[in-house]
N, C-alpha and C positions, 0 to 999 in steps of 0.2 A: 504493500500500500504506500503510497506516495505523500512524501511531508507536505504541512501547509507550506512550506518553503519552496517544495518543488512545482504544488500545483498553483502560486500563487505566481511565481515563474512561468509556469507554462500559459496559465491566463492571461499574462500580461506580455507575452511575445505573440499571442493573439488581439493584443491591443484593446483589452480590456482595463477600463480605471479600477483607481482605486478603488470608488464605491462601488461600482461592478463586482470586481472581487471578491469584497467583503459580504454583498449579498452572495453570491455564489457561493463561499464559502461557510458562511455565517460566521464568521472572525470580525472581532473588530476592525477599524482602522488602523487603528496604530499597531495592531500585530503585524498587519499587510505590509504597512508601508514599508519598516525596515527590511524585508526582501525581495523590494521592488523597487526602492529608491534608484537603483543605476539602473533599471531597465526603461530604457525611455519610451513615450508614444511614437504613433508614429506622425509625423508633420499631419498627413490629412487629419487623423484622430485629434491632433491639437485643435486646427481649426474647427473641426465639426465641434467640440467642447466649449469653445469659444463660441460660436453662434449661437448654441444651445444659451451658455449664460445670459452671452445682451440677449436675447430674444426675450427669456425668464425676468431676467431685470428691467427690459422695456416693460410687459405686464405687471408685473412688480410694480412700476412706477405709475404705469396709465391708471391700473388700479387704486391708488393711494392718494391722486391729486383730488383737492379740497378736501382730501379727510383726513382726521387728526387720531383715529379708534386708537393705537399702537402706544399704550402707554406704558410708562417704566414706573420702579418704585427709587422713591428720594431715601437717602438716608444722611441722619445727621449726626452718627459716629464710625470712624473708621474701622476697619475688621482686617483680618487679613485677606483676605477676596478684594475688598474695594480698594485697600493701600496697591493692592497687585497689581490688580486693574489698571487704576489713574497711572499707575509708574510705569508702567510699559507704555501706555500711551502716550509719555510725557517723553521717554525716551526712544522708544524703537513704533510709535504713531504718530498720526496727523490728526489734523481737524479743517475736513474739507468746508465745502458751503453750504452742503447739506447731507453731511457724515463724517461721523470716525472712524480711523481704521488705523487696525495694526500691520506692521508689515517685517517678516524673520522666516529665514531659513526651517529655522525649527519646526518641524512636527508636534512636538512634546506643547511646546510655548505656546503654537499658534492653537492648540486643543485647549491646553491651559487657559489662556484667555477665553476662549469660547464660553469655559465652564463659570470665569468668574464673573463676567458678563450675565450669565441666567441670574443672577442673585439680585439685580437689577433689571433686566429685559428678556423676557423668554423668547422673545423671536429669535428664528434663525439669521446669520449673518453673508450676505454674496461673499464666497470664497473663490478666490483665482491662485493658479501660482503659474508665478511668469518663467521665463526660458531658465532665467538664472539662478532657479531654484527657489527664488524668494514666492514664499506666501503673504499673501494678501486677505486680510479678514473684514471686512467693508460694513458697516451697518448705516444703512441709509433714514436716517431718524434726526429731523432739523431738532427738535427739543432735546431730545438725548444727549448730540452732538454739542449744543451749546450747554450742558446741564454739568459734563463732563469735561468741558474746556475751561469750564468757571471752577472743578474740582482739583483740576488741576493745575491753578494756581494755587488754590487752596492746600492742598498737601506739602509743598512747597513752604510755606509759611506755618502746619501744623506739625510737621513731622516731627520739629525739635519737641512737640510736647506730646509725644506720643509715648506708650508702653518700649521698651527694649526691643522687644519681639517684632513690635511692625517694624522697629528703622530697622532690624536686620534683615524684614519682608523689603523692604523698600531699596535696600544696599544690594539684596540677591538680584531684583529686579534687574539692576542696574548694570551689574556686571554680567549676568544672563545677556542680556540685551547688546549692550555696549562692550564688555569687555572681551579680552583675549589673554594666553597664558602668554608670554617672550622667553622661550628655555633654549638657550641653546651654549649648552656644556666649553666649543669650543671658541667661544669667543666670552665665555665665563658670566653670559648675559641672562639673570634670573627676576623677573617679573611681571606684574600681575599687570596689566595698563585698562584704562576704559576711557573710551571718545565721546565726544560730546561737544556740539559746536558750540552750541548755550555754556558759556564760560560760569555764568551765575550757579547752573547747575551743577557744576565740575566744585564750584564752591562749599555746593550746600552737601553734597556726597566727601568732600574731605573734615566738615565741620563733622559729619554723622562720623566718620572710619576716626575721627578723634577721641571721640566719646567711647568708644571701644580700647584707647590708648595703639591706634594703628596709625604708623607716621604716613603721610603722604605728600605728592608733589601734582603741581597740577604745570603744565607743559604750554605755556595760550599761543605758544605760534606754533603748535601742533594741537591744540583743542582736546589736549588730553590728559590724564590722571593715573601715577603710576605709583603703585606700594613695591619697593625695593628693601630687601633685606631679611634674611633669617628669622629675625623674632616676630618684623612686623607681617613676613610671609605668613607663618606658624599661625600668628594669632588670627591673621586672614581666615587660613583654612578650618581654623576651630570654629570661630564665631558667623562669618558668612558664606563663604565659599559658594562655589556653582552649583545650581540644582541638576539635578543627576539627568539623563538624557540629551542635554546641551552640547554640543562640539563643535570643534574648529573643523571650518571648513578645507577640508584636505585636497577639494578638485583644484584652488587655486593656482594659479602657475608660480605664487611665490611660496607656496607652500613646505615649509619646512619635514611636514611629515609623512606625505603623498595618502595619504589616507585623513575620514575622517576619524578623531578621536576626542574622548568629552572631555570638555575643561579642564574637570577636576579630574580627572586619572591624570593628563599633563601634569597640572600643579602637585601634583602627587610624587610626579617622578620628579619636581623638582626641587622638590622641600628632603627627598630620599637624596639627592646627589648631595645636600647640603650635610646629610647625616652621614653619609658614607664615606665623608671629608674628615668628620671628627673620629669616625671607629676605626 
């Protein structure tokens, strides 16, 4: 009998998606994906998938003009679902003219938001993913959209007076999103970095990694933020570190590891070289 790996393989060189799949299979998504990710569609299947969306989202939309039904719920203390929420949006989303969306590689992240989003709007959200591997999570909702743009500035200004736990929900965000591991043994270079053009926010992410006693620097003619050093790596990986299924993109052409691998296994082997220094 043939693995979900193999028949999930075989469906998909049949040019069957994702969600094809997973009905055929009855498998989640997110089992699917990981042993399909490098099978690609093929061009026509892209575009018929494409047409299929605008066609849905034009309906979508002719459906919904002058009416307002599609309501959300307000809340007026932070959780960790809404701290998740706004901070992904705030770092790796937009805020169009009449929607928010998130936008990551991730499979993990882009589900993840999906699920913290229901806690707020149980509508479903138009999902695309472009050539480049990037997901697209789109919620077409003018009220939400501005509900959640005005949260996030909000967070931004609350977070210093939040529980422990959120800013380390709002620090994981951030480096999920934004950051990347920098290891590489022969040029003795070991550190954590996260990008961010918003210089204010690169601010407000070193004031929180303080509060933890984690040193940091922030880089402005590079738009970036980097914890350098042993203890403050160490404390890194104790107290925020990557959430688990996140990794470096390994197809790129600068790619140091030619595969992809998660964050935190990286930051793993590098906080290990630093140990295998002193033993």
């Amino acid at each position: 009998m043939k693995t979900t790996k193999e028949l999930s393989i075989s469906l998909r060189k049949r040019d069957k998606t994702l969600g094809e799949i997973a009905r055929l299979l009855g498998k989640p998504k997110t089992t699917i994906y990981f042993h399909i990710k490098n099978v690609p569609l093929s061009l026509s299947k892209k575009e018929a998938v494409r047409a299929l969306s605008k066609r849905r989202m034009g309906e979508l939309a002719k459906g919904r003009r002058g009416k307002s039904n599609r309501k959300f719920d307000m809340f007026s203390c932070w959780s960790e679902p809404t701290v998740r929420l706004v901070a992904h949006l705030l770092f790796d989303g937009s805020f169009g003219k009449s929607s928010c969306g998130y936008y990551n590689r991730s499979f993990f992240l882009s589900e993840r938001f999906k699920n913290d989003m229901c806690v707020l709007y149980k509508h479903e959200p138009a999902t695309y993913q472009r050539e480049s591997g990037v997901i697209r999570v789109e919620y077409y909702n003018v009220a939400l959209k501005n509900y959640l743009k005005e949260k996030s500035i909000d967070l931004q200004n609350d977070i210093f007076n939040l529980e422990m736990d959120l800013k380390i929900i709002f620090l994981r965000a951030f480096f999920d999103d934004e950051g990347c591991v920098d290891f590489n043994l022969g040029t003795k270079t070991r550190r954590v970095r996260g990008y961010q053009k918003n210089i204010s926010v690169l601010g407000v992410v070193q004031d929180l990694l303080a509060e933890f006693e984690i040193k940091s620097a922030i880089q402005e003619k590079y738009c970036e933020i980097t914890v350098t050093g042993k203890e403050n790596l160490l404390k890194f990986r104790e107290v925020i570190n990557f959430s688990g299924g996140v990794f470096m993109n390994g197809s790129r052409k600068n790619s140091r590891w030619g595969k992809d691998l998660e964050k935190r296994k990286i930051l793993d082997m590098m906080i290990d070289s630093y140990l295998s220094l002193s033993s």
